[in-house]
DRENLODO-572032 format. One record per residue (C-alpha): residue in one letter; x, y, z. Coordinates in steps of 0.02 Angstrom, whole numbers, plus 50000, padded with zeros to 5 digits. Layout:
# DRENLODO-572032
AXYZ;...
***
This chain:
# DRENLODO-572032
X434524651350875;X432584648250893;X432284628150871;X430254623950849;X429394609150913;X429904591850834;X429164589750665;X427994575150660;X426634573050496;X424764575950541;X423174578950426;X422954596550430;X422564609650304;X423924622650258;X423164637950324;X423224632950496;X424774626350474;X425674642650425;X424594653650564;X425294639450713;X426874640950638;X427064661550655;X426044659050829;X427644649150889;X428634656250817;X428544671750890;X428244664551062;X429914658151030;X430794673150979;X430004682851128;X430554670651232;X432544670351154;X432614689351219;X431724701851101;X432344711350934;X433864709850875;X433974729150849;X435284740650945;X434384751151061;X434924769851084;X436244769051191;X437304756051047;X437014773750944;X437524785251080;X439204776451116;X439554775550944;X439174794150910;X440194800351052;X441604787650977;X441434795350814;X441504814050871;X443134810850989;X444054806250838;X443314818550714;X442514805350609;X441334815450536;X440764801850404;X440474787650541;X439454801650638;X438454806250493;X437934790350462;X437114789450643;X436204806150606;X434264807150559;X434324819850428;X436224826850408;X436444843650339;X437794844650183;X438924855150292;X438804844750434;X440734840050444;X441164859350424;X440074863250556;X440884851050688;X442684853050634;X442234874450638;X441594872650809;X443124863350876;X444144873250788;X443394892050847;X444044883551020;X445704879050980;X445384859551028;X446994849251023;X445894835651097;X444204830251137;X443394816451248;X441354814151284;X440534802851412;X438774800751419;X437434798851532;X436204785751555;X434834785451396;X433184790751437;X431824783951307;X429884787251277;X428814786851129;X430274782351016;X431294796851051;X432674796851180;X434164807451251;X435874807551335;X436584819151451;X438424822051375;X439814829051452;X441324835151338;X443034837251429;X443994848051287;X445934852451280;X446094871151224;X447984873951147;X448724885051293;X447294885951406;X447144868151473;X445544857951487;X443924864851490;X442384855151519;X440884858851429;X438924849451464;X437634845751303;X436464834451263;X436224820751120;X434224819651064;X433974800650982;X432354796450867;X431794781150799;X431724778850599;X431184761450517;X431494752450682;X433494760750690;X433924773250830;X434784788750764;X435404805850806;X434024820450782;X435544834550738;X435784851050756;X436964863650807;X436284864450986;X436914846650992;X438674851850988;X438184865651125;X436234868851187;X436584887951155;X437384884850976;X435994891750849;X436074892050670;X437314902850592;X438084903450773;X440094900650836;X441164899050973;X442184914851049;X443464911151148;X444074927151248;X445954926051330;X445984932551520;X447834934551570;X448044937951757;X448994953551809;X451004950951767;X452014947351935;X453184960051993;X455044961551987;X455514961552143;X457214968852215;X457994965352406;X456894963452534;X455384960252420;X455464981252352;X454544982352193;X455854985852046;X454164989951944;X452684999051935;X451235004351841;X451405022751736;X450635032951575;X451855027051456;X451595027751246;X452475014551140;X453045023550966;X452955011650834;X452955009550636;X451635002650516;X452234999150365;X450975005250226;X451345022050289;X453385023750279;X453975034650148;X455725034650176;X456635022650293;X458065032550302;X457295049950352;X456235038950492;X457625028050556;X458635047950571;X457065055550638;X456875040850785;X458595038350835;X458925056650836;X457405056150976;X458455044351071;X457525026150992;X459005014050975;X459635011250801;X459534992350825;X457584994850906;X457085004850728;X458054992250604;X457174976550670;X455544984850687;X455454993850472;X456454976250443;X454714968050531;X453674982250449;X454094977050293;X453584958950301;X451904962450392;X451464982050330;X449814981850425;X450754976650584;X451034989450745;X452724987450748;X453324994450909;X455175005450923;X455415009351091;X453995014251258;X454255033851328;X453515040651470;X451975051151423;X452875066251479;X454355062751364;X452965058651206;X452235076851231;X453985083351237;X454435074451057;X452635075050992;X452935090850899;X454345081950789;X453805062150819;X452005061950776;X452015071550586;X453285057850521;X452655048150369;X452535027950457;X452515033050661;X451155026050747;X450815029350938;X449855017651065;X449485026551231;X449435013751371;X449665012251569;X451145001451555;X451904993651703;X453895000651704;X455344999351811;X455475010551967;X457035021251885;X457505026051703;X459045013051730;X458304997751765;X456845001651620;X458375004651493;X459374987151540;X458994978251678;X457314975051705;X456924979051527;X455034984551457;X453594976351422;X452424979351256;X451364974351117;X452004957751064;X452774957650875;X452474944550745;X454244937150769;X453704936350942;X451984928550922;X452834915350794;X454064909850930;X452934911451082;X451444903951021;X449984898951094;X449064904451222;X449974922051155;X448884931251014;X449154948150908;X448374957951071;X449684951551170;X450804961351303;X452574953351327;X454124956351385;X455314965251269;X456944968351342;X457984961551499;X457384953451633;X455294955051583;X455774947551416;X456964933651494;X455724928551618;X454234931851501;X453254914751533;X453714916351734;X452934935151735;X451574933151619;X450664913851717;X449564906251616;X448004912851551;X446094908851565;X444694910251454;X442804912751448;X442164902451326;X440214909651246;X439264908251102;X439044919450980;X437354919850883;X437274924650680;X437024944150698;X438644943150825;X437934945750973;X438404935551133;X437124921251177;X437914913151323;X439304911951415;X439684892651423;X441294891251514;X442614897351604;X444434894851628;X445224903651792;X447014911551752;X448424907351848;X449414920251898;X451304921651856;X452704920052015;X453634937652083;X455314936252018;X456384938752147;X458244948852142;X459424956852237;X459444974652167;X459354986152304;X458455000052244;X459105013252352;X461045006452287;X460235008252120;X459605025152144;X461185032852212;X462345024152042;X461075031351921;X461085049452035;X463085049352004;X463105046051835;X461745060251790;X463015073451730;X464225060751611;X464075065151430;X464785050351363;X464655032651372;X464535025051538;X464275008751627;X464215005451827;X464124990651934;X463994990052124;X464214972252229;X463874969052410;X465764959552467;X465044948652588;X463844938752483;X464224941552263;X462314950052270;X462164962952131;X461504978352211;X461604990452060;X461774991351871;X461795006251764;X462215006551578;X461935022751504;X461425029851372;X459815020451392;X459525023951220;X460925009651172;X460024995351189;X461744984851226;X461914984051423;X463814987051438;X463674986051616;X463504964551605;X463784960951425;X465144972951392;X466904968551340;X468064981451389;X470334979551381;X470334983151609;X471824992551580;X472834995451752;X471374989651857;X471964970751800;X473724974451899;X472614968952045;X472564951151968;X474324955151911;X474734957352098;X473744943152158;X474954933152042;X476414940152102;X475864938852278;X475834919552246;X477624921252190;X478024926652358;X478154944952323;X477724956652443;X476914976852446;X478944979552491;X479414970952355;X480834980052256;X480284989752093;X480825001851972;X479585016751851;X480685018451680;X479795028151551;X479865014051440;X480254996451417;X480684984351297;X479864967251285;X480344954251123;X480724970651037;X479014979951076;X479274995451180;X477965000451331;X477705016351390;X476755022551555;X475095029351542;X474885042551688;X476775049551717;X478385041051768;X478235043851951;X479995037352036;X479575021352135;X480365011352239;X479114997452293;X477894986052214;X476444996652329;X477345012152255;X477175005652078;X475285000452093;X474705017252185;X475725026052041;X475085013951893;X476595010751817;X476594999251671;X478604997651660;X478734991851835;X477194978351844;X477964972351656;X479514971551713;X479134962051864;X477764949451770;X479104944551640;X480504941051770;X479324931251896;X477674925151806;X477404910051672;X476094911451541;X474804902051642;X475034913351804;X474084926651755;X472644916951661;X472654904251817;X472484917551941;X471144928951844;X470174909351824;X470304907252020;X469524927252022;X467964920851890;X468674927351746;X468554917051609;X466834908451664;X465174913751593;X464194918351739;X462494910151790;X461434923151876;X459964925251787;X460264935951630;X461534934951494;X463264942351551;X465104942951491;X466374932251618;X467894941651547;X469254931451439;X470984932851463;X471914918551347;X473684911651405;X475004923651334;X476034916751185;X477564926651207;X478524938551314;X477804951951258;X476064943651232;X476314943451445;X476774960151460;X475234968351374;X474294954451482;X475004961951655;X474324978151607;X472594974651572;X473124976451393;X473184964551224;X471994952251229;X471274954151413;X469384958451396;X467944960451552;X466524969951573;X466114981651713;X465084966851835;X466954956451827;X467674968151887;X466584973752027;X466704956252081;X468704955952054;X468444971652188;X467054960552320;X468244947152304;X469774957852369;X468414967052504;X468014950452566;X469324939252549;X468194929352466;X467934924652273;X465994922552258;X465004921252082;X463694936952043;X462104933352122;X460924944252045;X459074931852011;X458614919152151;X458814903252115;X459774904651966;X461484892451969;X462574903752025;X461324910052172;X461964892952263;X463924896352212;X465134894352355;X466304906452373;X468384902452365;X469604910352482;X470684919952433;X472564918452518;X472614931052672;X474274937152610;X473414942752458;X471914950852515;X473094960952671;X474244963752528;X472914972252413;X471964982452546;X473744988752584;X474084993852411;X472224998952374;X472135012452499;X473935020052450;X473075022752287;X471805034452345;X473165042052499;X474255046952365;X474155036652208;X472995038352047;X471515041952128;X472055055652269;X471145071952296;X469515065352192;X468355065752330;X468385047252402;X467695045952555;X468725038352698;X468695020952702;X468675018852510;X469965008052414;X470095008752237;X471325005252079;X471305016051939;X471405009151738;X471685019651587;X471405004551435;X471975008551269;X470755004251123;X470845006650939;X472015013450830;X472845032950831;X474155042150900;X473895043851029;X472695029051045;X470855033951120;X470695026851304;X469175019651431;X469285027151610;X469275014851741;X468855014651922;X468514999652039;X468624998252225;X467594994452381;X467035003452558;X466364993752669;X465234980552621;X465084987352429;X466104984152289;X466104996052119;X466404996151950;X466595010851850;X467055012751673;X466935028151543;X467065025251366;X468365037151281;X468575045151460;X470315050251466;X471145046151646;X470355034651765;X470665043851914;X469975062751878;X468745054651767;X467805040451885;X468485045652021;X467205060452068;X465765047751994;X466055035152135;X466195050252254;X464735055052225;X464025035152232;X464795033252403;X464155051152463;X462525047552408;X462475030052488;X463195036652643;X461645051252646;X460125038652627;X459245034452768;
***
């Protein structure tokens, strides 16, 4: 408060009076500090304030001469950048002549791109004694004109590789052509979803994709990716159908037609199912990963993108480039798929006509070395995710059992041609050889004698406790979605016979088995390691009882001296166990093929789908695995 001098009465006339009065007055006031105004930076501060929290009414109320669309115009430009959040900090306030100005620097948070800091400048005049902001769209950006937006363009770094053992490259860049649909173009679903299959798309693959088509009819939606030598060959029939659209693109794929089926899966033009569940950074342009391990490790593969962030004037033309966001780069993902292994599986399953699924394990360590799944057309991967009745390769866990019960390869047995369990009558599968022995009885497959022998000597729980202490029964943790095999505790006699045969309710896919087979090789139980780092990448392994594995190698190789799987073409040094799994209904009933076994450090897996007789069926497939293996440099 400004006090004047003490008031005392004197003669003097008014005029002078009121001029001494405003004289001290405003000496006093000078000398109590100045105006009581708020300079510019008071308006600056409060600006910025106002624009970090999108309070376009408190900011047009600092601004000289707002235009009406002055809150569209800041909420457009945050929102052409995809701003989640915004801070500003200013500069000191330069002032002359009643105008002054602020350096401002704006440190923005783009949704999936990270921060990004931008520079501008906030111009201040004075009106009736009140500093305020002289506006315009260069104050939001010095290159933003009128009639002028943002562009934000997405820079995605090249996707990391796949890598296999010893850091090979399980993909690669090729000419590839995605077939897709579009929606507004289908005539006839039915006649399409006939036409694509029939070219080897998978039924699923087309479903999803007219099912997607339908919802978004302007949408690519994309089938399934060929090789641009296999688009020329279908071109004549593919490319006059009513609704097929075609995208020619150099499209990374895996190294062999096997892994780009199952395993390693494809990448391609991202859908709207998968731009809804990805979301940001990801946009309509977007490549991802569609199937196996691309589409699994999508986020891993892909890193995180950049951006370059311009301006673009009214006739949409770029007028600056204003920042830039580096990309970083996704990591390799890193597995133990040997690609020579990999190779030689897919080589020996070349000629099979039907159904197929392989699996090949290095003993000594639970790595996965090969998968095959074929047709690659199915877009199920039977080889991991399959669940299969093992048939008489499960008498190896059946032996195990009785092993525990203190039988031995010697053990007394007897081949009838049938036998009665709880009033249910078994038969054999492959012949009633005579036998005499327990190794007799395996190397011959014979049902009677390993039911016979599991319903005098085992409990319920022996055969589910000693496939559990094998993996099966556990959902395995390697990286990529897999069956771990189920086999419940029998409820009845005869519930445990059609157990001890790989029968009833015993289900595994091909990769249990292979392990069942490492295990035996190695004398070792170890979980499939197949991506590092995953859980079961750090599993310790169990031992198995020496009597058991000495027991099994014993019995294994009588089955390819003279048992099931003689004169086949197994190399020496191969063990094996045969399987012929009944499935469905009929007389007779159809049957899988099985073939499992080990030489040297690898284990296999083999099974056929409605292939008859494990040993003349997978027999000359493994042959020709091990040959091939045994031929590579």
């Amino acid at each position: 408060m400004c006090l004047g001098p003490p008031a005392r009465r004197t003669k003097t006339s008014p005029v002078l009076s009121l001029v001494v009065v405003a004289i001290v007055c405003a000496s006093m006031l000078a000398g109590c500090g100045g105006s009581s105004l708020p300079g510019p930076q008071a308006t600056v501060r409060a600006f910025l304030k106002g624009w970090a929290a999108q309070d376009w009414r408190a900011m047009s109320r600092l601004v000289a001469r707002p235009p009406g669309d002055f809150a569209a115009l800041n909420a457009a430009a945050l929102s052409d950048l995809g701003a989640t959040r915004a801070s500003y900090v200013a500069g000191p306030v330069s002032e002359s002549a009643g105008m002054a100005d602020a350096k401002v620097t704006a440190e923005l948070g783009l949704a999936g791109l990270g921060p990004v800091v931008l520079h501008t400048r906030v111009r201040l005049v004075q009106r009736s004694g009140h500093w305020l902001v002289d506006w315009s769209p260069s104050t939001i950006d010095p290159a933003l004109g009128a009639g002028g937006h943002f562009a934000v363009t997405t820079l995605w770094p090249a996707r990391a590789p796949i890598l296999g053992a010893g850091g090979a490259r399980l993909t690669t860049q090729a000419p590839m052509v995605i077939v897709g649909v579009e929606g507004i173009y289908v005539t006839s679903r039915t006649a399409l979803t006939d036409a694509l299959t029939s070219d080897g798309a998978p039924r699923l693959a087309v479903s999803q994709a007219l099912a997607a088509a339908k919802l978004h009819p302007k949408w690519f939606e994309p089938v399934f990716t060929i090789s641009k030598a296999r688009y020329l060959a279908l071109k004549p029939t593919l490319y006059p159908l009513p609704g097929t659209v075609f995208e020619a693109i150099s499209e990374r794929a895996a190294i062999t037609p096997g892994l780009q089926a199952h395993l390693v899966g494809t990448v391609g033009p991202i859908t709207a199912d998968e731009l809804k569940e990805l979301g940001a950074p990801y946009g309509p342009s977007s490549v991802v990963g569609q199937t196996g391990l691309e589409q699994v490790y999508e986020r891993q593969l892909a890193g995180s993108p950049g951006a370059e962030i311009s301006v673009v004037g009214a006739d949409g033309s770029t007028e600056a480039a204003v920042a830039r966001i580096p990309p970083k780069p996704g990591r390799p993902l890193e597995t133990s798929i040997d690609p020579l292994v990999e190779k030689a599986a897919e080589a020996a399953l070349a000629k099979e006509t039907k159904s197929v699924a392989f699996v090949a394990v290095r003993a000594s360590t639970g790595q996965v070395l090969a998968v095959v799944s074929d047709p690659g057309s199915d877009a199920f991967d039977q080889a991991l995710d399959g669940a299969f009745p093992p048939g008489s390769t499960f008498k190896t866990i059946t032996s195990t059992a009785l092993i525990d019960q203190g039988l031995s390869p010697s053990s007394a047995a007897s081949c009838p041609a049938t036998i009665t369990i709880d009033g249910e009558v078994f038969h054999n599968a492959e012949g009633d050889a005579p036998v005499s022995d327990l190794t007799q009885a395996f190397a011959e497959s014979c049902n009677t004698a390993f039911i016979g022998l599991a319903t005098t000597h085992l409990g319920t729980n022996s055969l589910p406790g000693a496939a559990l202490f094998y993996g099966l029964g556990t959902t395995p943790a390697m990286g990529i979605a897999a069956f771990g095999g189920s086999v419940p505790t029998p409820t009845s006699q005869s519930d445990l016979a059609a157990t001890a045969i790989g029968q009833g309710q015993v289900l595994v896919s091909p990769l249990d088995m292979a392990m069942v087979a490492a295990a035996i090789d190695a004398g070792t139980v170890r979980e499939p390691r197949l991506v590092a780092g995953a859980p079961d990448d750090r599993s310790p392994g169990r031992a198995l009882p020496k009597a058991v594995v000495a027991d099994l190698h014993e019995m294994m190789a009588e089955v390819v001296a003279s048992g099931t799987a003689a004169h086949v073409g197994l190399p020496a040094g191969t063990y094996a166990k045969t399987g012929t799994a009944e499935f469905a209904t009929g007389n007779p009933p159809q049957t899988d093929a099985w073939l499992i076994g080990f030489n040297g450090d690898i284990a296999f897996a083999v099974v056929v789908v409605a292939g008859g007789y494990g040993g003349p069926t997978d027999g000359p497939i493994a042959a020709r695995f091990l040959d091939a293996l045994g031929d590579a440099p």
